[in-house]
PQR file of N, CA, C, O and H, with PARSE charges and radii, in Angstrom:
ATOM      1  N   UNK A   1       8.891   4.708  14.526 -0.4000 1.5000
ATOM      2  CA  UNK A   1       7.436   4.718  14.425 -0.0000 2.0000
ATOM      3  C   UNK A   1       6.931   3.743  13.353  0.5500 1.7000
ATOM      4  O   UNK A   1       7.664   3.538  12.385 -0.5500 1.4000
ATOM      5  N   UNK A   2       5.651   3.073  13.447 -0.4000 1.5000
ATOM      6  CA  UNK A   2       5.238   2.624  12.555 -0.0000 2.0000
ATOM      7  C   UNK A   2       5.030   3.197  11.071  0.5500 1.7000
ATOM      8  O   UNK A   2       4.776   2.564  10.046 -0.5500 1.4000
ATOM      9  H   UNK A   2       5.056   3.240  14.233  0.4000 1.0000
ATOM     10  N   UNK A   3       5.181   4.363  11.221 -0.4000 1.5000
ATOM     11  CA  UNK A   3       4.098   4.522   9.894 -0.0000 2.0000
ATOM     12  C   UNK A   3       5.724   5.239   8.999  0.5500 1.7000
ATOM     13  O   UNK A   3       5.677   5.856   7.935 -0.5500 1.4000
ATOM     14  H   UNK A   3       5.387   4.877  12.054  0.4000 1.0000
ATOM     15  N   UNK A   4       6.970   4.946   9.753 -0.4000 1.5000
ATOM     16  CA  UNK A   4       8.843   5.277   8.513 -0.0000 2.0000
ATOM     17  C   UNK A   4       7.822   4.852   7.489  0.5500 1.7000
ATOM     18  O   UNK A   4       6.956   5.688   7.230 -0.5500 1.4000
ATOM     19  H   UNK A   4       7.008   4.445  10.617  0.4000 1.0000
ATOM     20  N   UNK A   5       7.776   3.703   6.867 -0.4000 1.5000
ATOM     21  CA  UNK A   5       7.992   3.330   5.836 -0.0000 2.0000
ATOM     22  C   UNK A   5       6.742   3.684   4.372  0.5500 1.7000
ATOM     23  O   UNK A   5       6.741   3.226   3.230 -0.5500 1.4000
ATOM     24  H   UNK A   5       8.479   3.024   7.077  0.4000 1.0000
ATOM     25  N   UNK A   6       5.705   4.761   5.111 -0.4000 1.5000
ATOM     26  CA  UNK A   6       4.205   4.940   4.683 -0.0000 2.0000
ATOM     27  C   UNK A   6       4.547   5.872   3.255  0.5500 1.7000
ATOM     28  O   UNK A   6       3.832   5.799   2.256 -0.5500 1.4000
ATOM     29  H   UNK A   6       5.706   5.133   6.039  0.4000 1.0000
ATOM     30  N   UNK A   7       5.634   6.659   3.337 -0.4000 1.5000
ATOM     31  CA  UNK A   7       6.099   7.425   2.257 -0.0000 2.0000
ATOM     32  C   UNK A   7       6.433   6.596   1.014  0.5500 1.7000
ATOM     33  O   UNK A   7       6.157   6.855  -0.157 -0.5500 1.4000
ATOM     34  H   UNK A   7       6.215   6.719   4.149  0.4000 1.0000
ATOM     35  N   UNK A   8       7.035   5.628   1.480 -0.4000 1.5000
ATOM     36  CA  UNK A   8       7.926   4.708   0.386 -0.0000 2.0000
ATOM     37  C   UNK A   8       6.615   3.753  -0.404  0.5500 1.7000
ATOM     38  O   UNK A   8       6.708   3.405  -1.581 -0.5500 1.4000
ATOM     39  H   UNK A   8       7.259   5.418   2.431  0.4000 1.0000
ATOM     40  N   UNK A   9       5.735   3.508   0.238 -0.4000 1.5000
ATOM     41  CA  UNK A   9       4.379   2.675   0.157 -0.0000 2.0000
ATOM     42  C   UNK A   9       3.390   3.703  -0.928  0.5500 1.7000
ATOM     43  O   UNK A   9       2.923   3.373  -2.017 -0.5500 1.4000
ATOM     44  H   UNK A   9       5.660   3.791   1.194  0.4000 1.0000
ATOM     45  N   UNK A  10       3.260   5.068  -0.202 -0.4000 1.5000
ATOM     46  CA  UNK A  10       2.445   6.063  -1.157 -0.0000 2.0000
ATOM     47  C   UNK A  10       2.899   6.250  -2.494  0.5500 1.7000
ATOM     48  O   UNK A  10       1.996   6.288  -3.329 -0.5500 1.4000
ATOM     49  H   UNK A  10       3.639   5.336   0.684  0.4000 1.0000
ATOM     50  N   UNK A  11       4.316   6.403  -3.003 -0.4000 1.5000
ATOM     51  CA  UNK A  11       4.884   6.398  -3.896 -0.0000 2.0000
ATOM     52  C   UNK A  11       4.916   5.679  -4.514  0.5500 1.7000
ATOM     53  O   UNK A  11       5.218   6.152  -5.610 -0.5500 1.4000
ATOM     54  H   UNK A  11       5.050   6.372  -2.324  0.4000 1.0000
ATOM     55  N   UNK A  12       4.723   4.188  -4.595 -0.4000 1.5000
ATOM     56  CA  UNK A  12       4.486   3.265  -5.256 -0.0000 2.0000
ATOM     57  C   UNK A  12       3.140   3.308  -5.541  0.5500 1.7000
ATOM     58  O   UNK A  12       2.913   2.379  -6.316 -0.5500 1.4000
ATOM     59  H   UNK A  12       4.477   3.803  -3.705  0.4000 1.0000
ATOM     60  N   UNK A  13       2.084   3.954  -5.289 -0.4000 1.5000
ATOM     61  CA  UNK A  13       0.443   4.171  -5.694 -0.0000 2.0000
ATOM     62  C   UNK A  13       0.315   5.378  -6.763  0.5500 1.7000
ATOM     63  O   UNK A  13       0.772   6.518  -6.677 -0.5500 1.4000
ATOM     64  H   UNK A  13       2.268   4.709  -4.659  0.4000 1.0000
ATOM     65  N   UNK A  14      -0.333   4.873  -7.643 -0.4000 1.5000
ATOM     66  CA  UNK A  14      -0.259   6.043  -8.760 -0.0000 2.0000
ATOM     67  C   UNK A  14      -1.956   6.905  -8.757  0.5500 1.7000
ATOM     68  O   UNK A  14      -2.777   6.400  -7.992 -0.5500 1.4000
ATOM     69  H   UNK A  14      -0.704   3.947  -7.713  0.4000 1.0000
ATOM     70  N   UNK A  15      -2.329   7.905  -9.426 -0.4000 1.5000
ATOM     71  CA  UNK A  15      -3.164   8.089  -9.222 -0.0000 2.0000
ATOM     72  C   UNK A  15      -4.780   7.362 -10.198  0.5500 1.7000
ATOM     73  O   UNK A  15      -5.992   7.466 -10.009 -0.5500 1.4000
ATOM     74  H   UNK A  15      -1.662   8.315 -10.048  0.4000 1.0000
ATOM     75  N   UNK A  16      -3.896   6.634 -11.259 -0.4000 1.5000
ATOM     76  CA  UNK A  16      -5.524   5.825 -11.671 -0.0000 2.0000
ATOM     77  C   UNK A  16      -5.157   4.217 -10.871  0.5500 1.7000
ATOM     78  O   UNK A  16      -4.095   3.941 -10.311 -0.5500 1.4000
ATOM     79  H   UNK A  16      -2.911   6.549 -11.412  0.4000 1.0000
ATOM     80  N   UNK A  17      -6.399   3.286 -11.022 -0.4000 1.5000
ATOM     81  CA  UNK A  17      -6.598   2.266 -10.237 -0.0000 2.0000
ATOM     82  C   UNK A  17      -5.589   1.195 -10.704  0.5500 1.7000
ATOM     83  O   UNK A  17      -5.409   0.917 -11.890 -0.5500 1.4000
ATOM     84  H   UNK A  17      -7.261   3.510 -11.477  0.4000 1.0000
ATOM     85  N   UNK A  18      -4.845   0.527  -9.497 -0.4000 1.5000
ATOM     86  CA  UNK A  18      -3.901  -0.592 -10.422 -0.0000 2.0000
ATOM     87  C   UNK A  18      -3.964  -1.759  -9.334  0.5500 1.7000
ATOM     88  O   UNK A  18      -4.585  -1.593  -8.285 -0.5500 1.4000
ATOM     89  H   UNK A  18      -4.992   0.753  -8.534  0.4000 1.0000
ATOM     90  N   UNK A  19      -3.398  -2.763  -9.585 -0.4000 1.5000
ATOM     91  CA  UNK A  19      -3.654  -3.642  -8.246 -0.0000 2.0000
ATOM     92  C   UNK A  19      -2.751  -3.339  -6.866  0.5500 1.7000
ATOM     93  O   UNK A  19      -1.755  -2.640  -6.683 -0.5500 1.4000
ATOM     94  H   UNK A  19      -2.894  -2.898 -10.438  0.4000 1.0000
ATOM     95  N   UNK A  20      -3.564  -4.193  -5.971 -0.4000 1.5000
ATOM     96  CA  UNK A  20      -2.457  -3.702  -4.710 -0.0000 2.0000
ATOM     97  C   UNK A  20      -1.432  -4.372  -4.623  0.5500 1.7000
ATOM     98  O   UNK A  20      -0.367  -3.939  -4.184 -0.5500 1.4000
ATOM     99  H   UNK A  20      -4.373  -4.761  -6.120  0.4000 1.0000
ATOM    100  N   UNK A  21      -1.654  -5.651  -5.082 -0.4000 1.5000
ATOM    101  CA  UNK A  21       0.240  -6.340  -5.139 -0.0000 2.0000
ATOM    102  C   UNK A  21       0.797  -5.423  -5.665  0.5500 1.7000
ATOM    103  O   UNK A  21       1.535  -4.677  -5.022 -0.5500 1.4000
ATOM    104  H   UNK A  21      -2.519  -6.003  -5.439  0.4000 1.0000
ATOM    105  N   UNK A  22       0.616  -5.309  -6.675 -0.4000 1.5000
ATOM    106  CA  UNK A  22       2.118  -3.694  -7.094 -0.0000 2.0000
ATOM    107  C   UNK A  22       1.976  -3.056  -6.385  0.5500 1.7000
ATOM    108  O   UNK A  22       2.837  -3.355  -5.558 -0.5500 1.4000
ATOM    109  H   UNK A  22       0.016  -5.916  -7.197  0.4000 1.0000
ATOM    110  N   UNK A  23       1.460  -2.290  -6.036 -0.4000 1.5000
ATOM    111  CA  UNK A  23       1.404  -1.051  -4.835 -0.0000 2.0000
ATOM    112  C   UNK A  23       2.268  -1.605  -3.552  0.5500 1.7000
ATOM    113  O   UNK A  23       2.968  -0.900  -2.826 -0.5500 1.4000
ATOM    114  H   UNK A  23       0.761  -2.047  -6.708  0.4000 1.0000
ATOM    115  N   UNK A  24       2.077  -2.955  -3.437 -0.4000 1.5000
ATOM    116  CA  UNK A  24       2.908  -3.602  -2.287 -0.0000 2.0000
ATOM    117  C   UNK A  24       4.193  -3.953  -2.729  0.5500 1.7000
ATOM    118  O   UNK A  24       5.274  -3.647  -2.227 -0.5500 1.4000
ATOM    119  H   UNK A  24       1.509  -3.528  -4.028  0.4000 1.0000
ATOM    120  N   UNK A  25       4.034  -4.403  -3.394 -0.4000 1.5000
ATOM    121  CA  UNK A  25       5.680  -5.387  -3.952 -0.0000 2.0000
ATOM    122  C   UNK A  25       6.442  -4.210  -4.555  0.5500 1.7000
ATOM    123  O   UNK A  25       7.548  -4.416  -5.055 -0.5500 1.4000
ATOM    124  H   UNK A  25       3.155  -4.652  -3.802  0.4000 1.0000
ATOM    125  N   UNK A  26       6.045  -3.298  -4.541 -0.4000 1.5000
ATOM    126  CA  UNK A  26       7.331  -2.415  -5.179 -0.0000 2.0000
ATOM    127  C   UNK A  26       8.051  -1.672  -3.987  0.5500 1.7000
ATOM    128  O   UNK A  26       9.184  -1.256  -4.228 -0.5500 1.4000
ATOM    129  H   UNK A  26       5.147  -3.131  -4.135  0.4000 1.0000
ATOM    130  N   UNK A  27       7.387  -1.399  -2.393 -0.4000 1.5000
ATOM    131  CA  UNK A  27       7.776  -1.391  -1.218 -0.0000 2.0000
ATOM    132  C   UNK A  27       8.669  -1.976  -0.790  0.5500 1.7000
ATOM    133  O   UNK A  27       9.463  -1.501   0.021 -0.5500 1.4000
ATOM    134  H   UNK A  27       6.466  -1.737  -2.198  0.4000 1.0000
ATOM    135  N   UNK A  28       8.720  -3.295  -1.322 -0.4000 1.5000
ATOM    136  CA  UNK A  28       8.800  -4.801  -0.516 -0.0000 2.0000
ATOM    137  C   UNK A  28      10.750  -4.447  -1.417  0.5500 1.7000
ATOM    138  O   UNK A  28      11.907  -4.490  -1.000 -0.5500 1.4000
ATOM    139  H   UNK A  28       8.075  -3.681  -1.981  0.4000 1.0000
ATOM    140  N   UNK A  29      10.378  -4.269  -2.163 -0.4000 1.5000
ATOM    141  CA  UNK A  29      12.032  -4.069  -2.677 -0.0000 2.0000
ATOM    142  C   UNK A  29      13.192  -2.885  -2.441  0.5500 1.7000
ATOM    143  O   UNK A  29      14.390  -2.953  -2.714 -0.5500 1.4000
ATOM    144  H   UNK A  29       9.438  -4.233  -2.502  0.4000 1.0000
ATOM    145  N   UNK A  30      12.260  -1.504  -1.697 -0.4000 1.5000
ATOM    146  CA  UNK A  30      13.398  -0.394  -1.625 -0.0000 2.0000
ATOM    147  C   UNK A  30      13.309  -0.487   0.021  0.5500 1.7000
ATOM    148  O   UNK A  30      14.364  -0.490   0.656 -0.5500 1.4000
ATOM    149  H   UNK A  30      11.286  -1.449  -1.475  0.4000 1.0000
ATOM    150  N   UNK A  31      12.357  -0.544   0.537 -0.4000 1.5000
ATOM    151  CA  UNK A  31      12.434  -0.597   2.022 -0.0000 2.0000
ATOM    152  C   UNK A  31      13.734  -1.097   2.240  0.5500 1.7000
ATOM    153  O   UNK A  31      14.201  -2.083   1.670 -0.5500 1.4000
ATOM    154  H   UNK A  31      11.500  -0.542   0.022  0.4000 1.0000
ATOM    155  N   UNK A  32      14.326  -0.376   3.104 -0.4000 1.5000
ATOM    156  CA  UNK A  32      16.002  -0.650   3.761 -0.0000 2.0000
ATOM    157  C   UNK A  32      16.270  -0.626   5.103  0.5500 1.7000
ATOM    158  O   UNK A  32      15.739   0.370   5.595 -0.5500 1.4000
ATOM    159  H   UNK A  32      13.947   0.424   3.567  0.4000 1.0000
ATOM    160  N   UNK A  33      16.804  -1.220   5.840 -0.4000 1.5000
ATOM    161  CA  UNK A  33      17.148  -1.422   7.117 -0.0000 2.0000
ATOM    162  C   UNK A  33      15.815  -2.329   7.961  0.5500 1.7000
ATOM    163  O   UNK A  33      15.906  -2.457   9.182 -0.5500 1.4000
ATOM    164  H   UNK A  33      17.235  -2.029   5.440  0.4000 1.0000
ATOM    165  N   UNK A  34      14.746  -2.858   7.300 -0.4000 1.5000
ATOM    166  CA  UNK A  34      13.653  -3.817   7.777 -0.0000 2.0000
ATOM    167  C   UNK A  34      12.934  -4.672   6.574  0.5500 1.7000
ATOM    168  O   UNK A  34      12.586  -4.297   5.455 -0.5500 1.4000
ATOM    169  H   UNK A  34      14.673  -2.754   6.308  0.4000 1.0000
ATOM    170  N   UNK A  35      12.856  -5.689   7.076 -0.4000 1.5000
ATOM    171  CA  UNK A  35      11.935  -6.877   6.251 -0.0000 2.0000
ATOM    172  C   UNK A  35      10.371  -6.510   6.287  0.5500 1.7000
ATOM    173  O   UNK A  35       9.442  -6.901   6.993 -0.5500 1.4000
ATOM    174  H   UNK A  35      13.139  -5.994   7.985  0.4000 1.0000
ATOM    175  N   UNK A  36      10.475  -5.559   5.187 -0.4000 1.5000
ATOM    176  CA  UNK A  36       9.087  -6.115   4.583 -0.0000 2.0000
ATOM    177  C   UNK A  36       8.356  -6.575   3.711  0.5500 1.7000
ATOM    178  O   UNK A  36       8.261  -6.272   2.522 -0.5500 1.4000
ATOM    179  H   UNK A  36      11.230  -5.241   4.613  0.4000 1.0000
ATOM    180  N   UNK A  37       7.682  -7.533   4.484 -0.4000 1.5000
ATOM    181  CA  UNK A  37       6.836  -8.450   4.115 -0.0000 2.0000
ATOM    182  C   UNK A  37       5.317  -8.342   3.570  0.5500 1.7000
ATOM    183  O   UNK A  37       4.658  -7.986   4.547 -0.5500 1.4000
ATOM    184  H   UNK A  37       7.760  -7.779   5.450  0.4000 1.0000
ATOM    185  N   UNK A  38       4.576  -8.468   2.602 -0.4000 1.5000
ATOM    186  CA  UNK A  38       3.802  -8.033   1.758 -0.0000 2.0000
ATOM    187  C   UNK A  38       2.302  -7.975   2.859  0.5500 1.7000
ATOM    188  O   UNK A  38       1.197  -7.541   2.535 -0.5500 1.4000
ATOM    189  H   UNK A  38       5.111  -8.757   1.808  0.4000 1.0000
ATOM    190  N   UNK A  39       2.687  -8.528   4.134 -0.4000 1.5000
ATOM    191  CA  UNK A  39       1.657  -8.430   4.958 -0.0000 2.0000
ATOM    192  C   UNK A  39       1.904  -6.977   5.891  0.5500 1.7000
ATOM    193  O   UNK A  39       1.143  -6.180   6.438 -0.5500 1.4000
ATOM    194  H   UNK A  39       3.585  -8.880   4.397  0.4000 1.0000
ATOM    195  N   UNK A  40       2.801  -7.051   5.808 -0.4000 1.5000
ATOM    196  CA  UNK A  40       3.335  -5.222   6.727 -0.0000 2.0000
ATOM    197  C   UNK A  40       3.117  -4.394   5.481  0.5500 1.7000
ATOM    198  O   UNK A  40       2.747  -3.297   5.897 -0.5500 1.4000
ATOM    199  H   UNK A  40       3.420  -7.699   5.363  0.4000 1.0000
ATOM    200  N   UNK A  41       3.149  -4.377   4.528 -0.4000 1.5000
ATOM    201  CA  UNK A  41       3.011  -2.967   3.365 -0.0000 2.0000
ATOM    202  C   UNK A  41       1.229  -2.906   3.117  0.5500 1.7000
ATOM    203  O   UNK A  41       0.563  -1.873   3.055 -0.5500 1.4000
ATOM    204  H   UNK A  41       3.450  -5.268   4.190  0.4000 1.0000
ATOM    205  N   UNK A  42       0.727  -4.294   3.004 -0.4000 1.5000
ATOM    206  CA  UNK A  42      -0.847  -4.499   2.981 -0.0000 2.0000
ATOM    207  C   UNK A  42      -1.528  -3.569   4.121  0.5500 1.7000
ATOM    208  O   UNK A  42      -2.439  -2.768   3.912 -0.5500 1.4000
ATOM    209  H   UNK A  42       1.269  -5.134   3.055  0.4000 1.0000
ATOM    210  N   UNK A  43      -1.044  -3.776   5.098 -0.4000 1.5000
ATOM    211  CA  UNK A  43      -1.625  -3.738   6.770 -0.0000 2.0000
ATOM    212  C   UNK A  43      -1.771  -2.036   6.226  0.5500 1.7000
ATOM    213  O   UNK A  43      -2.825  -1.414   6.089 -0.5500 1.4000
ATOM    214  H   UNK A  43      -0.304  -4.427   5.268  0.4000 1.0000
ATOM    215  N   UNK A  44      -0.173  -1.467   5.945 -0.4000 1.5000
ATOM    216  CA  UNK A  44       0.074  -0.156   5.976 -0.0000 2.0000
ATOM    217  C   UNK A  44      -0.699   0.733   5.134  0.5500 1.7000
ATOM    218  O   UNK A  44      -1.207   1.841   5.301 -0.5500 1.4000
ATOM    219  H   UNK A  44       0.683  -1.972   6.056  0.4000 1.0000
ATOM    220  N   UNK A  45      -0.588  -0.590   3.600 -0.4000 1.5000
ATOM    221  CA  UNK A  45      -1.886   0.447   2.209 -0.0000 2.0000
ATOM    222  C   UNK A  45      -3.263   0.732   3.055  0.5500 1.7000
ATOM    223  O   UNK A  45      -3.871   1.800   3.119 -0.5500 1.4000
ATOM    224  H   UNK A  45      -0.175  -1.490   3.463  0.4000 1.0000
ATOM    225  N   UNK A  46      -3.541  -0.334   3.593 -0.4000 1.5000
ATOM    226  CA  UNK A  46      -5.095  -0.374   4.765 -0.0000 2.0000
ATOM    227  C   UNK A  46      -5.233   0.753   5.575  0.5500 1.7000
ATOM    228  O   UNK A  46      -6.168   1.541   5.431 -0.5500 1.4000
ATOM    229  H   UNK A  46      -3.047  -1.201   3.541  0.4000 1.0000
ATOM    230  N   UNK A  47      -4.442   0.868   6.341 -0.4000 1.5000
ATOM    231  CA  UNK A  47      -4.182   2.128   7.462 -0.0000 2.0000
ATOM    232  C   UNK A  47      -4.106   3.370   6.856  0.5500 1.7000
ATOM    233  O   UNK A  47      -4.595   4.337   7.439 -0.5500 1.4000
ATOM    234  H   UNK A  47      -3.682   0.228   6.458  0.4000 1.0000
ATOM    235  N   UNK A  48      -3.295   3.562   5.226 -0.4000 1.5000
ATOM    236  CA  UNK A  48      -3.160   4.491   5.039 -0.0000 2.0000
ATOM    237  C   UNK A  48      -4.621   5.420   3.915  0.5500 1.7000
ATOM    238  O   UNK A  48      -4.698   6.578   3.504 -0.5500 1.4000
ATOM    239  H   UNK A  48      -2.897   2.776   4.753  0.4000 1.0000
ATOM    240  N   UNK A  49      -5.618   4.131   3.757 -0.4000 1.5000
ATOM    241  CA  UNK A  49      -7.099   4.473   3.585 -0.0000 2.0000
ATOM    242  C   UNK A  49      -8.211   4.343   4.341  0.5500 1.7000
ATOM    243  O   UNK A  49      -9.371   4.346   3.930 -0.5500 1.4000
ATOM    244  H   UNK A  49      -5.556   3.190   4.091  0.4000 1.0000
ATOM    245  N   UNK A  50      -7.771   4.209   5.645 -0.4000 1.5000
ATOM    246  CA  UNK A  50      -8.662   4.321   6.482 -0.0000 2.0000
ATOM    247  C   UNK A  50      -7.881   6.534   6.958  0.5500 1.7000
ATOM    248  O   UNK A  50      -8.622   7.416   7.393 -0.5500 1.4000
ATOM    249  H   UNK A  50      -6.828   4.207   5.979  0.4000 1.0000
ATOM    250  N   UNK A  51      -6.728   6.677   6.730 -0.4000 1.5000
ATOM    251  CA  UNK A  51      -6.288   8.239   6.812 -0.0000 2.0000
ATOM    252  C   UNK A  51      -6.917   8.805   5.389  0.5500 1.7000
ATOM    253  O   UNK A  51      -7.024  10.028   5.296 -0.5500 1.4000
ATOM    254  H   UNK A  51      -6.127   5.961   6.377  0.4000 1.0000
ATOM    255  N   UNK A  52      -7.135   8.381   4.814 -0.4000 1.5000
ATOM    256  CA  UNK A  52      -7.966   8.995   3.294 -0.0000 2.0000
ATOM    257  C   UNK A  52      -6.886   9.051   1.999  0.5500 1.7000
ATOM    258  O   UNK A  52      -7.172   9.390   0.851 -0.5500 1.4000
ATOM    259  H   UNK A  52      -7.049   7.387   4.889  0.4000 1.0000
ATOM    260  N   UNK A  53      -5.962   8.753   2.350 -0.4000 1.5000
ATOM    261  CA  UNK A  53      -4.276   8.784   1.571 -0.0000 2.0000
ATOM    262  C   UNK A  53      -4.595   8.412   0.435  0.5500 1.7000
ATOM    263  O   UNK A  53      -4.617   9.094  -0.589 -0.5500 1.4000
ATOM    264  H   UNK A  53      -5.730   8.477   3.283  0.4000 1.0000
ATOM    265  N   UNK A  54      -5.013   6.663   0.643 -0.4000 1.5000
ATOM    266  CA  UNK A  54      -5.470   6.226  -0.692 -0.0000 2.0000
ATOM    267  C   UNK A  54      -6.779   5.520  -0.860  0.5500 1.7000
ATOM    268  O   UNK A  54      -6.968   4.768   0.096 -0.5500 1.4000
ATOM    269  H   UNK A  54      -4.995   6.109   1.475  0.4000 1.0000
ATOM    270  N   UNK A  55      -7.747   5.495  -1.735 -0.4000 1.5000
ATOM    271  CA  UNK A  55      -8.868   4.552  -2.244 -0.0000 2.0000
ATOM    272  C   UNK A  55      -8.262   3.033  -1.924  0.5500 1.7000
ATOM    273  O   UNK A  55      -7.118   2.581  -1.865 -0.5500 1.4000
ATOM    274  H   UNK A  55      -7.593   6.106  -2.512  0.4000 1.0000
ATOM    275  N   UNK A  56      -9.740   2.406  -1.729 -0.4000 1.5000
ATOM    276  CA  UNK A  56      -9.436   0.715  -2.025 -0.0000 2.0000
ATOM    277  C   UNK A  56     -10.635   0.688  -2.719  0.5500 1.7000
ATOM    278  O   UNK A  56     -11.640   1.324  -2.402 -0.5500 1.4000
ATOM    279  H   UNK A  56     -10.669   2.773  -1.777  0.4000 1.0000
ATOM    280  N   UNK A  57     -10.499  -0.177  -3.826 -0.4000 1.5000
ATOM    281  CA  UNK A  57     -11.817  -0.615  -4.385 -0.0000 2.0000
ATOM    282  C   UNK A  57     -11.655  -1.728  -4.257  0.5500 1.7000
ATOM    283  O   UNK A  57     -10.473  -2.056  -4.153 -0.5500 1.4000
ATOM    284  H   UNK A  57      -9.683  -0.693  -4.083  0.4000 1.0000
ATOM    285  N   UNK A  58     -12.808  -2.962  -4.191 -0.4000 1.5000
ATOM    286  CA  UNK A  58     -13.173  -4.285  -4.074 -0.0000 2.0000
ATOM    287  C   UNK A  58     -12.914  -4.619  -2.447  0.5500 1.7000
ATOM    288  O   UNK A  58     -13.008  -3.849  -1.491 -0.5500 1.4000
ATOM    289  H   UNK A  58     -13.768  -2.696  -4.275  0.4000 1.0000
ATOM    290  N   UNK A  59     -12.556  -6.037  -2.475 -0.4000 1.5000
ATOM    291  CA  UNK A  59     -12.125  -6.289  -0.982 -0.0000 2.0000
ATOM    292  C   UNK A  59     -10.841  -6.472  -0.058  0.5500 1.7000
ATOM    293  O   UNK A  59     -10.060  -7.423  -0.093 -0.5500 1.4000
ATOM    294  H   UNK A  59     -12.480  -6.662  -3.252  0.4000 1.0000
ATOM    295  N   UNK A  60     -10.789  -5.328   0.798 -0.4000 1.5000
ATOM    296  CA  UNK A  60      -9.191  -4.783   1.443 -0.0000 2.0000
ATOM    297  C   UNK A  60      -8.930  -6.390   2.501  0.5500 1.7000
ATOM    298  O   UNK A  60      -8.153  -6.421   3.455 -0.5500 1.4000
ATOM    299  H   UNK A  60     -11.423  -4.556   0.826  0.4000 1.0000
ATOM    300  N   UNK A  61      -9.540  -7.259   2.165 -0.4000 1.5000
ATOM    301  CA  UNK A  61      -9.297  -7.900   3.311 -0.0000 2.0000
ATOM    302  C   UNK A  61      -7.671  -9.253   2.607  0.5500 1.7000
ATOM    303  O   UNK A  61      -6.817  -9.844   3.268 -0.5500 1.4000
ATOM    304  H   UNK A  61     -10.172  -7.234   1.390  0.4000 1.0000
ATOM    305  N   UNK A  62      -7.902  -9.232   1.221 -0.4000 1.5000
ATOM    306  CA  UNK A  62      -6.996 -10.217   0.466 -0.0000 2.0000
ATOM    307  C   UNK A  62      -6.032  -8.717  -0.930  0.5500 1.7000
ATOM    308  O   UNK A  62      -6.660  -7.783  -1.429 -0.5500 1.4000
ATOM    309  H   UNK A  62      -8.595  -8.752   0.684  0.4000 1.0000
ATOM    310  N   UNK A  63      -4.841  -8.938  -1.127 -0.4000 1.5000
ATOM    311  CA  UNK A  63      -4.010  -8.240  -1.704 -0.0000 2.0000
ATOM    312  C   UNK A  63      -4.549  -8.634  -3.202  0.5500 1.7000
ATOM    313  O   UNK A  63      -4.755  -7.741  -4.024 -0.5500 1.4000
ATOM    314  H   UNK A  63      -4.331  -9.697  -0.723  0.4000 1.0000
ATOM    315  N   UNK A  64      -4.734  -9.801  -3.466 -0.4000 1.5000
ATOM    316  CA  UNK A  64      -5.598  -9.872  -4.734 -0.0000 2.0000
ATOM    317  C   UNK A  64      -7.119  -9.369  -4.725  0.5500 1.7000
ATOM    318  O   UNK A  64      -7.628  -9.175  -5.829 -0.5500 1.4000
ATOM    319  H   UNK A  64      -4.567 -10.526  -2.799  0.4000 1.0000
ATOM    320  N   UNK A  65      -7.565  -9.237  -4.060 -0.4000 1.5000
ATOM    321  CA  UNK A  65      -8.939  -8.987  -4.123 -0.0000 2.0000
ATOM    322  C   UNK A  65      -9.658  -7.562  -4.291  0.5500 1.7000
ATOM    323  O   UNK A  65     -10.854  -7.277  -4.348 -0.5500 1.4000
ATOM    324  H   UNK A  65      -7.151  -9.395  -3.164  0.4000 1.0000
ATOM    325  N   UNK A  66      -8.436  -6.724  -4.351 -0.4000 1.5000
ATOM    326  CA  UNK A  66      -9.045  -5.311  -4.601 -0.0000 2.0000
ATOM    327  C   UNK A  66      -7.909  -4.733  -5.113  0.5500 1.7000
ATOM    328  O   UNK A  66      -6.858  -5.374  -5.106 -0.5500 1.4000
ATOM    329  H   UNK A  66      -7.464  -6.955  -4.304  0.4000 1.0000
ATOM    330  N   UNK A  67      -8.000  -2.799  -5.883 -0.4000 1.5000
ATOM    331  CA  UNK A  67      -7.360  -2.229  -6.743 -0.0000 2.0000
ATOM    332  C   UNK A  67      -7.358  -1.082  -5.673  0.5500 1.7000
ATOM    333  O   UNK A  67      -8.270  -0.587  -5.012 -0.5500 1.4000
ATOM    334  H   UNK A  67      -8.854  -2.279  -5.889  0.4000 1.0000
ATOM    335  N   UNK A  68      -5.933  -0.822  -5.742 -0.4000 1.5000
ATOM    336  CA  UNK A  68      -6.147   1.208  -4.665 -0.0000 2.0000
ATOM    337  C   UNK A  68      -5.556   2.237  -5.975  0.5500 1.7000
ATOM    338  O   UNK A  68      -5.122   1.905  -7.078 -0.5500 1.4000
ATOM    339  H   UNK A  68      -5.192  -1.224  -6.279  0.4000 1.0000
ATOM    340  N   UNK A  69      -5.717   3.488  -5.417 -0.4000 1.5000
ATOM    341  CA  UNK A  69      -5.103   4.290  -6.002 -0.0000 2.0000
ATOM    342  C   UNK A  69      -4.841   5.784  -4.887  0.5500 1.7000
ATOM    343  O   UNK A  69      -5.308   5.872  -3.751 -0.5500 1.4000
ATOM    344  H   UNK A  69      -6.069   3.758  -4.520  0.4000 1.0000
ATOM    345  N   UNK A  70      -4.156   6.634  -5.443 -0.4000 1.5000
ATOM    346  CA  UNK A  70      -4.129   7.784  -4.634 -0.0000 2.0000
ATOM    347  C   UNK A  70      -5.064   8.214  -4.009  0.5500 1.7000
ATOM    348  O   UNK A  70      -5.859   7.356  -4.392 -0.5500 1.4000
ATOM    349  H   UNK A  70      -3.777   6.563  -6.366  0.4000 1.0000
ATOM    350  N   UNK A  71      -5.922   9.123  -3.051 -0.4000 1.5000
ATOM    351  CA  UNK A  71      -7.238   9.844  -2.781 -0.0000 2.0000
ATOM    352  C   UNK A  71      -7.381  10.571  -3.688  0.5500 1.7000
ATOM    353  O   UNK A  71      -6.281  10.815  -4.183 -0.5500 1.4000
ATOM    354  H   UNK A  71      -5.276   9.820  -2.740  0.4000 1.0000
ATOM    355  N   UNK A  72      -8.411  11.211  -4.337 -0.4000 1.5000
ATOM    356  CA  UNK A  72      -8.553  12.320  -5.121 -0.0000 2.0000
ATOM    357  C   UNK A  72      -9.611  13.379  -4.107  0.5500 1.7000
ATOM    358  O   UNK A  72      -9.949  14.489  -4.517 -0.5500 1.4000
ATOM    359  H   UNK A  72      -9.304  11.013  -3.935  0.4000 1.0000
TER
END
């Protein structure tokens, strides 16, 4: 399924605001048995705040351009 790797992605999100490259790139290194690529963990942080999982603040459309954190 798409969404194996959504656990490994949440865990790397803490609950105050930090950027989303970390939130991504720390994915990008334990993920095992598939290549991912900072555009598959992005896609996934996206998907997984449009489910309410986590906040995005600023703009979800560039990995620099906005900060997520957990939902509260």
């Amino acid at each position: 399924p798409i969404d194996t790797h959504d656990a490994e992605i949440l865990a790397a999100v803490g609950d105050d605001w930090m950027p989303a490259g970390r939130a991504v790139g720390r994915p990008m290194g334990t993920i095992t048995g598939f290549f991912a690529t900072d555009a598959f963990c992005f896609w996934r942080l996206r998907q997984l705040a449009a489910q309410g999982k986590v906040e995005i603040e600023g703009s979800p459309t560039t990995i620099r351009g906005c900060r997520v954190r957990l939902a509260r």
